[in-house]
C-alpha positions as CSV (number, residue, x, y, z in Angstrom):
1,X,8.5,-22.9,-9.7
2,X,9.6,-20.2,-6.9
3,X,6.8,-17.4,-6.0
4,X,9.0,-14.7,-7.3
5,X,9.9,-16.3,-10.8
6,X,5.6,-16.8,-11.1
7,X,5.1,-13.1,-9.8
8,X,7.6,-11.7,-12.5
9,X,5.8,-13.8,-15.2
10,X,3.1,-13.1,-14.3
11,X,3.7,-8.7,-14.0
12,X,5.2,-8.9,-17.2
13,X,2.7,-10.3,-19.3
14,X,0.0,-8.7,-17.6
15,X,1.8,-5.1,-18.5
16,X,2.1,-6.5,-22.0
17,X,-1.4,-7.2,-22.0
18,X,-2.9,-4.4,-20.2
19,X,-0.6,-2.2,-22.4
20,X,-2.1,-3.5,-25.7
21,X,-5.7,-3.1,-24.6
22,X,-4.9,0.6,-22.9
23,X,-3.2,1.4,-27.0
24,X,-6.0,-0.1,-28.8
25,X,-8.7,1.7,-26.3
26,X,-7.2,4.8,-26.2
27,X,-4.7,5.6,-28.7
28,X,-6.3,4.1,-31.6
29,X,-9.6,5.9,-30.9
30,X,-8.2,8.9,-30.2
31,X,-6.3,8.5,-33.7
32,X,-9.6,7.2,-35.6
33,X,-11.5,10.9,-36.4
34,X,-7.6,12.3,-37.6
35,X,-7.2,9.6,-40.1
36,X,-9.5,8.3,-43.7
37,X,-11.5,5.6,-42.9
38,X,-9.2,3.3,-45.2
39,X,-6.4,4.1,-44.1
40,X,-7.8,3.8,-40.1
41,X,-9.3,0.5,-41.3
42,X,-5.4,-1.2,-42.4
43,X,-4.2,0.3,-39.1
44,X,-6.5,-1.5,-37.4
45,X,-5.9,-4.9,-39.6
46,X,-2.5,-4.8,-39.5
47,X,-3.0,-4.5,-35.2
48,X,-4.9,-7.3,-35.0
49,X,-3.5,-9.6,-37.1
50,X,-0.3,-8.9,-34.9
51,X,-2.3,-9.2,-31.6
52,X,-3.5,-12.6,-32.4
53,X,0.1,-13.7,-33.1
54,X,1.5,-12.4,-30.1
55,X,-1.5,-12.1,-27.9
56,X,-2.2,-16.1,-27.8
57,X,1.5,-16.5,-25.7
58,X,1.2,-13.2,-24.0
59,X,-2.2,-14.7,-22.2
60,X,-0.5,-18.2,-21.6
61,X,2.4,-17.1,-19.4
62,X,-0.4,-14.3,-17.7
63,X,-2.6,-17.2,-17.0
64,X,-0.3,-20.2,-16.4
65,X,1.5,-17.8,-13.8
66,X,-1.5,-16.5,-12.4
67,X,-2.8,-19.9,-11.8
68,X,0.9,-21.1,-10.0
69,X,0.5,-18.5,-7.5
70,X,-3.4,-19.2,-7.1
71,X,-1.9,-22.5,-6.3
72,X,0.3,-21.2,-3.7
73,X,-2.5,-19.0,-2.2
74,X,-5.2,-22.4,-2.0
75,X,-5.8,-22.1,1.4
76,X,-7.0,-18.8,1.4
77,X,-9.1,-19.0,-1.7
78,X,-10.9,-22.1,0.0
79,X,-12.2,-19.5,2.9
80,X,-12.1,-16.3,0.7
81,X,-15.0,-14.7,3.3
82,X,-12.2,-15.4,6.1
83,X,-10.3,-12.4,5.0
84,X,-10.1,-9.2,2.6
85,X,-6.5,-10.7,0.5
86,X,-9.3,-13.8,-0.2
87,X,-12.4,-12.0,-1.1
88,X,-10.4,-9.2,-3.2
89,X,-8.1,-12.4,-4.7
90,X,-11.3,-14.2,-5.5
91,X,-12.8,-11.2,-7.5
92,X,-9.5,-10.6,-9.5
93,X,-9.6,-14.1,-10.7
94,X,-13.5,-13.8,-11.4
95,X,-12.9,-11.0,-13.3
96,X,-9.5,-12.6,-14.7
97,X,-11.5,-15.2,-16.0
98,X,-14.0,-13.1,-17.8
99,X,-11.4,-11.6,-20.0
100,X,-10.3,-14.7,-20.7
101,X,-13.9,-15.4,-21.9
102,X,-13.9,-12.1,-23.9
103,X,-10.7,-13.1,-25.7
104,X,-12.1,-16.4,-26.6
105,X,-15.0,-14.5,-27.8
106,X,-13.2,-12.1,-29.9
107,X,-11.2,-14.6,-31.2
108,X,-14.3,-16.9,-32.4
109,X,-16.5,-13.8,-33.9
110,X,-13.1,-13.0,-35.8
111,X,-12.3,-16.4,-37.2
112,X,-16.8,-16.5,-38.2
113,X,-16.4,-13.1,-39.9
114,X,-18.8,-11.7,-37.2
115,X,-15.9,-9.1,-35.0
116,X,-17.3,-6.1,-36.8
117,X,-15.8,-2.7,-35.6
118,X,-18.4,-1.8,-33.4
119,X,-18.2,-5.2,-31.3
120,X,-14.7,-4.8,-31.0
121,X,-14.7,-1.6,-29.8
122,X,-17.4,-3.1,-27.0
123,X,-15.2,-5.7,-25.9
124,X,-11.9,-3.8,-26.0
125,X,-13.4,-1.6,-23.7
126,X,-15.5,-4.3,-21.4
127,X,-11.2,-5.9,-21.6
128,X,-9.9,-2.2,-20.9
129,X,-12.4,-2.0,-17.4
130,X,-12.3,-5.0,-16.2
131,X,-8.2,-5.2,-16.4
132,X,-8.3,-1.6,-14.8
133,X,-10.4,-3.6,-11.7
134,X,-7.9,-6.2,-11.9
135,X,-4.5,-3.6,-11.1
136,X,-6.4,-1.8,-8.7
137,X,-7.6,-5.3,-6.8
138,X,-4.0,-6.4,-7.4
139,X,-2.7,-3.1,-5.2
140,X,-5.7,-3.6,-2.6
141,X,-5.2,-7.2,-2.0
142,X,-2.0,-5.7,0.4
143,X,-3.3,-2.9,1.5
144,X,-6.6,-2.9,2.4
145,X,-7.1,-5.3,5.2
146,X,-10.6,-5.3,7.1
């Protein structure tokens, strides 16, 4: 699969993603105090039973892509102390990784009964910085050489 087909997979599910997590982080809690805590409580329901519908195919065409063009970029990721693009690439796929560990989690405490409000507010938000890190690494990778 060409570079540009992966890149374009791979920027348009990660603006699908990062959008979810930037509406549930900050929309939805700027919404919470304005609404009764039933109503606020079927909001939230109804999001998340649509999230892990959508979310599940959303984060297979983000990581499948990712990993093509991580493919692409294995020479540099073998050395990734040889040059900034390397050690900044590495980090984004560290961190990449970890919020793929956080959706496993969420999606594991959900299906046990244990993703009470207050842990998914944790992890939306440990999601919501690390995929903040991740754009701004994406940008630096180009142009911040050292």
């Amino acid at each position: 699969m060409s570079y540009g087909l992966l890149i374009t997979l791979h920027l348009l599910a990660a603006i699908a993603f990062a959008g979810t997590v930037f509406f549930e982080v900050v929309m939805i809690e700027g919404i919470r105090k304005h609404l009764p805590h039933e109503i606020m409580r079927e909001v939230e329901r109804a999001i998340g039973n649509r999230a892990v519908r959508i979310m599940p195919w959303v984060l297979l065409v983000l990581y499948s892509a990712g990993i093509g063009m991580a493919w692409q970029h294995q020479a540099t990721l073998a050395q990734p102390l040889a040059s900034s693009f390397g050690l900044l690439l590495s980090i984004k796929i560290i961190l990449a990784i970890s919020v793929f560990g956080h959706f496993v989690t969420a999606m594991i405490w959900r299906k046990r009964g244990l993703l009470n409000r207050r842990r998914s507010q944790r992890l939306h938000l440990s999601i919501f910085c690390h995929v903040l890190a991740i754009v701004i690494l994406a940008k630096a990778m180009f142009y911040l050489p050292w």
